[in-house]
C-alpha positions, -999 to +999 in steps of 0.1 A: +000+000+000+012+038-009+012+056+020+015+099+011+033+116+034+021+145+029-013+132+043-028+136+076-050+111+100-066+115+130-053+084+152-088+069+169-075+036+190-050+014+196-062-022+196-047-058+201-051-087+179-085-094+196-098-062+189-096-046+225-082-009+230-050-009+246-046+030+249-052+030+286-024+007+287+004+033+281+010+071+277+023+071+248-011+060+235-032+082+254-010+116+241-017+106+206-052+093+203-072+123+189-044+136+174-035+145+136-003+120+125+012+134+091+040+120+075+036+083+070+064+063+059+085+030+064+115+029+078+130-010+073+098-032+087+082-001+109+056+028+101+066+061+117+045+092+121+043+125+129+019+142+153+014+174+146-022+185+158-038+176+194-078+170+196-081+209+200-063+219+172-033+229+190+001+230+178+021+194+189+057+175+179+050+140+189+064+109+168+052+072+171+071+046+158+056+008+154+067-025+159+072-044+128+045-040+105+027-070+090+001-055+067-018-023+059-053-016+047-080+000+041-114-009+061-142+012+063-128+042+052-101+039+078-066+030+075-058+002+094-019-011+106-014-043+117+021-045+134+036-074+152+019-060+183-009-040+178-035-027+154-038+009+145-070+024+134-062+063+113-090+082+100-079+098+071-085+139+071-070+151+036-050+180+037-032+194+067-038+227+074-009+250+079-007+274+107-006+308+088+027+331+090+009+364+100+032+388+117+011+392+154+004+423+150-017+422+187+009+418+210+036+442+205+037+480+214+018+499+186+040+509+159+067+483+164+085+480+132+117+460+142+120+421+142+106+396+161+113+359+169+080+336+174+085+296+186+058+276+196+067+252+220+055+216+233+067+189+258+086+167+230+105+172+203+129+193+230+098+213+233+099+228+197+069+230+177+076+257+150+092+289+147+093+319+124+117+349+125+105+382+112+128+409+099+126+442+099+102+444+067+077+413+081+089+387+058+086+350+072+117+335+078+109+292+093+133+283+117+143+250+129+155+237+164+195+219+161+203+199+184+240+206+204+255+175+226+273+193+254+302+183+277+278+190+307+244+194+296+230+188+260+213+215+242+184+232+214+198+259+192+177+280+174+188+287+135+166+295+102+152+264+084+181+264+056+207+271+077+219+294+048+227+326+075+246+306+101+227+324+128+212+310+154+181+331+171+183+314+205+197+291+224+182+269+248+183+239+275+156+220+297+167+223+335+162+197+356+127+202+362+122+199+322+116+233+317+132+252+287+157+284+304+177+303+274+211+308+280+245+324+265+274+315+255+306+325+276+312+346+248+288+365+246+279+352+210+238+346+211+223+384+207+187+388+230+180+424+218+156+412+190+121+400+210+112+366+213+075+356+216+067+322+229+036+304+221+033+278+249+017+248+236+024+223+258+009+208+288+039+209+316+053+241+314 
């Protein structure tokens, strides 16, 4: 079966080979049930996804990887996995939506005309969802998180998509309590002047 990766599903269960729901059965279950899953692929015997959406719309970066997969089908206008362990039930929900790049015109100082970093954050991925970096004239610039292994503490650096500039628009760790503290370099080579607005979309934090 051709799977589009570009497609999105709404997860509804989790099931054994009997047929009974196992999502109670694990977390990982219960955060992604409800959720929109977009890129579908193999990878060797396994299906991995992307969650992108929660059951409220809001912005999410969880992944799901299955055991081995031993056959994929349509049933009743769902998808339907089989994998060595469970059975996975998608709806399918065409097109994913994207979230718009409109400059947030409602939360800065009237009259602000200088640039402006925006990141939406959630409790995986190293709590990056998305992120756009506005320069002085408005334009949309997608950034990406990089991730920096450290000799003490491991690390989420903040860049454009491309990685054509070479700069990076924050830099970031998660403390012990998991929550996300920005930080400099010793330096001095990560600039804070430009502001950052932080959409949180998590749960945690």
């Amino acid at each position: 079966m051709t799977l589009d990766r570009n497609a999105a599903y709404r997860l509804l269960d989790v099931q054994d080979h009997e047929g009974h729901s196992r999502v109670e059965s694990r977390k990982l279950y219960c955060d992604r049930v409800g959720c929109l899953a977009t890129d579908l692929h193999r990878v060797g015997a396994t299906l991995c996804m992307t969650f992108v959406r929660d059951p409220a719309g809001g912005l999410i970066q969880r992944h799901l990887n299955t055991s081995t997969v031993i056959g994929m089908e349509g049933q009743n206008g769902l998808l339907m996995v089989k994998t060595l362990n469970s059975v996975y039930l998608l709806e399918p929900v065409g097109a994913l939506d994207e979230v718009p790049d409109v400059f947030p015109e409602d939360v800065l100082d009237e009259g602000y005309a200088g640039e402006l970093i925006e990141l939406y954050l959630s409790e995986e991925n190293d709590h990056f969802c998305k992120g756009t970096y506005w320069n002085e004239r408005r334009a949309a610039h997608p950034l990406e998180v990089r991730h920096h292994l450290g000799m003490v503490v491991d690390s989420c650096l903040i860049r454009e998509a491309d990685g054509a500039s070479g700069r990076f628009y924050g830099r970031y760790y998660l403390n012990a309590n998991g929550k996300v503290e920005f930080y400099d370099t010793l330096y001095g080579q990560q600039d804070y002047s430009v502001p950052i607005l932080i959409h949180n979309c998590g749960t945690i934090f």
